[in-house]
C-alpha positions in Angstrom: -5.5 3.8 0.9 -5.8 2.8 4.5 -4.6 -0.9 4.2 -1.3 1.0 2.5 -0.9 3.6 5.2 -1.2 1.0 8.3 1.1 -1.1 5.6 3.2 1.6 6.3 3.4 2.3 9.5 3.9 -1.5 10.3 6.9 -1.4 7.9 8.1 1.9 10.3 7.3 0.0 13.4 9.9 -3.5 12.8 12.3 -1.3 11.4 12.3 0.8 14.9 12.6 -2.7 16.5 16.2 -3.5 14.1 14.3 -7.0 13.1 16.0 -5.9 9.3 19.2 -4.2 10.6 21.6 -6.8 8.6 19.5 -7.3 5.8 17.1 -3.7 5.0 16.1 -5.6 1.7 13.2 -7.7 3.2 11.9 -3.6 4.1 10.2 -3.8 0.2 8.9 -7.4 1.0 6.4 -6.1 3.9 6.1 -2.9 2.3 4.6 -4.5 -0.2 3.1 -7.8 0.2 -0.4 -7.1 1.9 -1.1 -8.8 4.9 -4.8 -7.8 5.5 -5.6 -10.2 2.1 -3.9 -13.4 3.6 -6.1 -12.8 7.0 -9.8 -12.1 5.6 -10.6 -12.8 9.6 -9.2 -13.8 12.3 -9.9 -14.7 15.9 -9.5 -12.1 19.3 -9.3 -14.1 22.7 -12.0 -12.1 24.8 -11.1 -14.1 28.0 -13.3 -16.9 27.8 -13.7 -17.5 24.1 -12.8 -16.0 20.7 -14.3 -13.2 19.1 -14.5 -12.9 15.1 -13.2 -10.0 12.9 -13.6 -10.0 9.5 -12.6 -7.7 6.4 -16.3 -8.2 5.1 -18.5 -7.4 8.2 -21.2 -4.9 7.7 -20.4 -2.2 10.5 -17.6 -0.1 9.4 -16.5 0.1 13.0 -15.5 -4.0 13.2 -14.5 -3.3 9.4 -11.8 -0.5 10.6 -11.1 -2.5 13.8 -10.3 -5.5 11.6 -8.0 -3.4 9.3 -6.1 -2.0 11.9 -5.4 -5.7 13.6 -4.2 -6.7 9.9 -1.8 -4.4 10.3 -0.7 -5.2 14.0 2.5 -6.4 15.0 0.7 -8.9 16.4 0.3 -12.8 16.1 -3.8 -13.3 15.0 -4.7 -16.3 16.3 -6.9 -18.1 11.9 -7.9 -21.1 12.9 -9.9 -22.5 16.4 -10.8 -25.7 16.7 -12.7 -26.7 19.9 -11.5 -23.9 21.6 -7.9 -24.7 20.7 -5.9 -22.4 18.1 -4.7 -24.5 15.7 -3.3 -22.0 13.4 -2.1 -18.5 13.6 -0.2 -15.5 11.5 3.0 -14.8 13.5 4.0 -11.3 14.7 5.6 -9.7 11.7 8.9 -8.6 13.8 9.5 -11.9 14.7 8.8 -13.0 11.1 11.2 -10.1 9.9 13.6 -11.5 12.1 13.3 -14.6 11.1 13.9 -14.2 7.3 16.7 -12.4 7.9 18.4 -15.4 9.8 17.8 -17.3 6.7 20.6 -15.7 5.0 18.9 -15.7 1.4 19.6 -13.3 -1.5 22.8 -11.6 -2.4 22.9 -12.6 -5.6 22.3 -16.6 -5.0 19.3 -18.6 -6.4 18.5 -19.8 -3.5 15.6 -22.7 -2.7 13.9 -22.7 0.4 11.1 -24.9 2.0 8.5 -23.8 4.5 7.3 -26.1 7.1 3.6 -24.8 8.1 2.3 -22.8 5.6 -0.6 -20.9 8.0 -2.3 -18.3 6.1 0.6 -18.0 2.9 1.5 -14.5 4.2 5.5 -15.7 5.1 5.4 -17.9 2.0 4.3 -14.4 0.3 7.4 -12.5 1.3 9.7 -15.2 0.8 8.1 -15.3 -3.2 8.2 -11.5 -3.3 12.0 -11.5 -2.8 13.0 -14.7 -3.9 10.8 -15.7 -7.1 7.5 -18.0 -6.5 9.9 -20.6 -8.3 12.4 -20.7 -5.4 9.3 -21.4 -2.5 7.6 -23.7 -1.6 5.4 -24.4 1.8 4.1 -27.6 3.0 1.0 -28.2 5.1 -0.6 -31.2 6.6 -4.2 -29.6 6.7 -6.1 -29.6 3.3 -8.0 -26.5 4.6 -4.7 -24.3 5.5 -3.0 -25.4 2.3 -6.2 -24.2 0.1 -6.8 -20.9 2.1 -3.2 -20.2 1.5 -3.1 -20.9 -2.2 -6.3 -18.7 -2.3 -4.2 -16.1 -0.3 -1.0 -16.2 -2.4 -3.0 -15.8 -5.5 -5.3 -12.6 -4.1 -1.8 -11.1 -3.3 -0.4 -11.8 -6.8 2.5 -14.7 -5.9 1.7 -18.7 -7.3 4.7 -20.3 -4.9 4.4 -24.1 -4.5 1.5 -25.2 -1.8 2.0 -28.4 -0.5 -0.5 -30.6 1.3 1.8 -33.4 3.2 3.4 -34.2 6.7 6.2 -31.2 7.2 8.2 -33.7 9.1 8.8 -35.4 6.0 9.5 -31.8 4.3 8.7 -31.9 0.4 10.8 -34.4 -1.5 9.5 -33.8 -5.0 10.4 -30.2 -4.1 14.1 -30.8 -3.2 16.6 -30.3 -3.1 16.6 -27.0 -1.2 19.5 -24.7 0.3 17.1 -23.2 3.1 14.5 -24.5 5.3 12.2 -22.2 7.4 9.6 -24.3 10.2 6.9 -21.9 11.2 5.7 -24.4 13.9 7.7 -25.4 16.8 9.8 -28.9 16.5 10.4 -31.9 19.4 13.3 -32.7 17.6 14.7 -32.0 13.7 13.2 -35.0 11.3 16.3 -36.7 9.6 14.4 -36.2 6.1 15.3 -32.8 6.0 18.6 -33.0 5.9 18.1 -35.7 2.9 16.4 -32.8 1.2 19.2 -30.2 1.5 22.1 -29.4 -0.5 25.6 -28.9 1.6 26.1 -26.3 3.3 22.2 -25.6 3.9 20.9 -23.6 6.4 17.9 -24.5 8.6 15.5 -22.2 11.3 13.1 -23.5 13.4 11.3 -23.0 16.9 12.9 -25.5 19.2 12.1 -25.4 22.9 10.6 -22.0 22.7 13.9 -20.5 20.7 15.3 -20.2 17.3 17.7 -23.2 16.5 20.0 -22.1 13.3 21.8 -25.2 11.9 24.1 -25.7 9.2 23.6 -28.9 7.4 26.9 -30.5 6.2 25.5 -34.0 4.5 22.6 -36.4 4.3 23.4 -37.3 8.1 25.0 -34.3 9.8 24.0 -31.0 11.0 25.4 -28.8 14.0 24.1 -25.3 15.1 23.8 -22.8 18.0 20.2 -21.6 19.6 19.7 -17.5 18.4 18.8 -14.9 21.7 15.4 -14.2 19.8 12.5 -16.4 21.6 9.9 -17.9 19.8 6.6 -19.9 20.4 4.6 -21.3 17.9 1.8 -23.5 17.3 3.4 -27.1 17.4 4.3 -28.8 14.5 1.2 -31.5 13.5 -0.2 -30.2 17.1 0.5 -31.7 20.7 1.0 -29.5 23.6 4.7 -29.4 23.7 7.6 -31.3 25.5 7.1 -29.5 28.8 3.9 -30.9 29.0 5.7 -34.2 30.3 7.8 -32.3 32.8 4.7 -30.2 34.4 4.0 -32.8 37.0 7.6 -32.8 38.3 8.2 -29.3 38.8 6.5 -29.0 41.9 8.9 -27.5 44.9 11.4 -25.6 42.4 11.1 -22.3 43.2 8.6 -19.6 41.5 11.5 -17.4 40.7 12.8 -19.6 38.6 9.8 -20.6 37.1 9.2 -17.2 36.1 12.4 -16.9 34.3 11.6 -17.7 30.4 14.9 -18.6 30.2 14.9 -21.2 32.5 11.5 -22.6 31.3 13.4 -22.8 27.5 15.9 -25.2 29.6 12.8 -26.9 31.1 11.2 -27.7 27.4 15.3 -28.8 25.7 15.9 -30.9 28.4 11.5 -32.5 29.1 12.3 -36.1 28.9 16.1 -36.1 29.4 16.4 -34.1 32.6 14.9 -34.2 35.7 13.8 -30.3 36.3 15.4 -30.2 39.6 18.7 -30.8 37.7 17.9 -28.7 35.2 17.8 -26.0 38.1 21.4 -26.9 39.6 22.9 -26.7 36.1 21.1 -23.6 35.5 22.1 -22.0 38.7 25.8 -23.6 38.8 26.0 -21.8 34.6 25.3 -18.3 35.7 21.7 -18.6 34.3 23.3 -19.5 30.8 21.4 -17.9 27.7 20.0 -19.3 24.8 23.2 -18.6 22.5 25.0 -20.7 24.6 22.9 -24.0 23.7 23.2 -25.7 20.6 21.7 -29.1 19.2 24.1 -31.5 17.0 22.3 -34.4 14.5 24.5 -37.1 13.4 23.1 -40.3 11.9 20.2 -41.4 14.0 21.4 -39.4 16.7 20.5 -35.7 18.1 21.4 -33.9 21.0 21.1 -30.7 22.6 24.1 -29.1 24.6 25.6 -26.4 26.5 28.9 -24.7 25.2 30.2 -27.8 23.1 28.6 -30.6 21.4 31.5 -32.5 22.7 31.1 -31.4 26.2 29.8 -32.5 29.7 25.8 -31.3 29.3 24.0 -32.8 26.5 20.6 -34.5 26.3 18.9 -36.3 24.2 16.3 -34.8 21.3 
């Protein structure tokens, strides 16, 4: 009974936040796929480590605290390795949000593939609304891939749980008319497309956004950056693209380095542009938001851009 009543009242706080607004039918997914069974325990940063909460601990006050962070709308940091988190459940509004910018149901069959299948709780929803034929979710770690299965199956839902490199996606799977990444990309891997039927649609965390591309063929894809920002857990790790920029931003001004959206220009355009250009453009744009980016693949090619693909700023994925 509690696990269904903070159920609940997660359910009442994403639809306060509109993450379902244009698509109310993933509602019955979270009301009913529980999340406390797909994170047995997870990991609470305590400043200078991680503490431990888990659904079996003997003091009913950790158990209850544990419950209640379940049922947070919160990212829970699954897996640590060495002090680095490795693995996480994402914050269910931005998950909510997320599966609605798939574009899935209304009557169509369609297939989607998961790139990062974490603890199986996204992989859960999609099954509960799509049919466990019509998902599957790949993972490069053995021990994320089996805890997930384990996860799936406690929840009632037997989707397809890949172990294999999610940059290669799931060819025995394909081909599919979505593709969901749970893990933040450098660029969009070419075998994708490969995998996808025309006119597919894929999401994934780009330079700490929501890239939303329509795939036309084997070698061509085009798509505009959503407002929503997002930052994940990289896919098959490595610290991120900015990483390579952080010893040249030194002198731009802490203003602007505050501004998440011009650090989202700082991690499109790591390796393409130097930051103190990517401050003139940003400043000479009007401070340009994220809708107003797009990346294009053709053939061996992909590039980022502002406005048009065709247009003066592009760089270089």
């Amino acid at each position: 009974m509690q696990a269904a009543e903070a159920r609940a009242a997660l359910v009442r706080e994403i639809e306060g936040s509109g993450a379902w607004d244009d698509d109310p039918a993933w509602r019955e997914a979270f009301q009913e796929v529980p999340r406390h069974l797909f994170v047995p325990y997870y990991y609470v940063s305590t400043g200078g480590g991680y503490e431990r909460l888990w659904g079996e601990d003997p003091d009913p006050v950790r158990r209850a605290r544990w419950l209640r962070g379940a049922y947070a709308d919160a990212p829970l940091a699954t897996r640590v390795r060495d002090g680095e988190l490795v693995s996480s459940s994402s914050q269910p509004s931005l998950m909510a949000k997320m599966l609605v910018e798939l574009h899935v149901g209304d009557g169509a069959e369609h297939d989607v593939l998961e790139i990062g299948a974490g603890t199986g709780y996204n992989a859960g929803l999609l099954a509960h609304r799509l049919g466990d034929e019509h998902v599957t979710t790949v993972d490069l770690d053995p021990e994320i891939t089996e805890s997930a299965r384990r996860h799936l199956a406690a929840a009632g839902y037997r989707p397809a749980v890949v172990t294999g490199d999610g940059a290669a996606g799931c060819p025995q799977r394909a081909p599919f008319d979505r593709i969901i990444a749970t893990c933040t990309l450098h660029s969009v891997p070419r075998a994708w497309l490969g995998q996808c039927r025309p006119g597919a649609r894929v999401l994934a965390p780009l330079a700490t956004g929501l890239i939303a591309l329509r795939v036309a063929d084997a070698e061509h894809a085009e798509g505009r950056f959503l407002h929503t920002p997002a930052y994940f857990v990289p896919l098959r790790g490595g610290n991120g693209r900015l990483a390579a920029h952080e010893q040249h931003i030194g002198g731009l001004p802490r203003r602007a380095l505050q501004n998440e959206l011009f650090r989202f220009l700082l991690e499109l355009t790591a390796g393409s542009l130097d930051p103190h250009e990517a401050l003139a453009l940003w400043q000479r744009e009007r401070r340009p938001v994220r809708e107003r980016f797009g990346v294009t693949v053709s053939g061996e090619y992909a590039w980022a851009w502002l406005d048009d693909p065709e247009g003066p700023y592009a760089w270089p994925l």
